[in-house]
N, C-alpha and C positions, 0 to 999 in steps of 0.2 A: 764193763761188759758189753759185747757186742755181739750181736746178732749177724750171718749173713747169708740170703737167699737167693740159690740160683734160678735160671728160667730160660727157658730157648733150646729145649734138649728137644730131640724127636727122633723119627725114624727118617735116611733119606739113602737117595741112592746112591752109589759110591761115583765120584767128580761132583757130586756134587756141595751145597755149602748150607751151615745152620754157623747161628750167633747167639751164641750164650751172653748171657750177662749175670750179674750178681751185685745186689746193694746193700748195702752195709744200712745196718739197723738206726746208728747215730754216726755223728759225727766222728774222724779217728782225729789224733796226730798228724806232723807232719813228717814224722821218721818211720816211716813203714816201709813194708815192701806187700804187692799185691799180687795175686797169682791164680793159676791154675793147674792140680794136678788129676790127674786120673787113675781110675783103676780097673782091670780088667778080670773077670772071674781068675782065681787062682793066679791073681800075680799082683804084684806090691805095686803101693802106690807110687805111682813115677810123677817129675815134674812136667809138665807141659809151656808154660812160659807163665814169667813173673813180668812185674812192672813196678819200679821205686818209684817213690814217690818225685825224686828227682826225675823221672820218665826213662830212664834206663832200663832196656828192654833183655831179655832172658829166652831162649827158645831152646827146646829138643831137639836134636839133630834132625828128629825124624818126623819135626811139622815144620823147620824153617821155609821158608819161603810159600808156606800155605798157610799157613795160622799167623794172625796179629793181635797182640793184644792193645789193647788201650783202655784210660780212664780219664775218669773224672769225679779231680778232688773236691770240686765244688758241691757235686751231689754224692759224693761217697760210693761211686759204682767202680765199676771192671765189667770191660767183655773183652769176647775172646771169638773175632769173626774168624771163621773156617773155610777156607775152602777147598778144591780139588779132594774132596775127603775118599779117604780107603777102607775098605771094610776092619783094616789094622785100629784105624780109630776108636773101633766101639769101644765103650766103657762107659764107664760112670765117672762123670765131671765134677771137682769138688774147686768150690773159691775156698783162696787161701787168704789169711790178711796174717804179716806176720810185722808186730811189735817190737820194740825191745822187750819186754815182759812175757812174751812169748807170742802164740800161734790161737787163732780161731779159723774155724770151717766151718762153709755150708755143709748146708743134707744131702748135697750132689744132686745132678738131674743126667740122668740116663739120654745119652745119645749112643745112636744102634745107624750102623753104616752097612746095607745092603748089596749083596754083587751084582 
């Protein structure tokens, strides 16, 4: 069983940048993959970008080249630095940790991108 909690959400203005991150309650595996999806009122949760454990990276079409994400296996985290953000952005940020056994999520933390 694992726990995972995100942090780094806020309110900002649109170009500009926040960094989420998210840490895992204990230690995982070494066969994972980590991530982040979103969801915005009235629409399904979308991927945002993952990261294997192997470091193989994953990105949205429509945050490539402004969102990264990165980890560390050593402390069990994921962030996901942002920047040049759009007001398209808003939503609600969920880390993903997905096992073979399956999927756990954080509680999400609300980022809101202003015009």
């Amino acid at each position: 069983q694992v726990q995972l909690v995100e942090s780094g959400g806020g309110l900002v203005q649109a170009g500009g940048s926040l960094t989420l991150s998210c840490a895992a309650s204990r230690s995982i595996g070494s066969i994972n993959v980590m991530g982040w999806y979103r969801q915005a009122p009235g629409k399904q949760r979308e991927l945002v970008a993952t990261i294997s454990s192997g470091g193989s990276t994953n990105y949205a079409d429509s945050v490539k080249g402004r969102f990264t994400i990165s980890r560390d296996n050593a402390k069990n985290t994921v962030s996901l630095q942002m920047n040049s953000l759009k007001p398209e952005d808003t939503a609600v940020y969920y880390c993903n940790l997905r096992v073979l056994v399956g999927d756990y999520w954080g509680q999400g933390t609300q980022v809101t991108v202003s015009s």
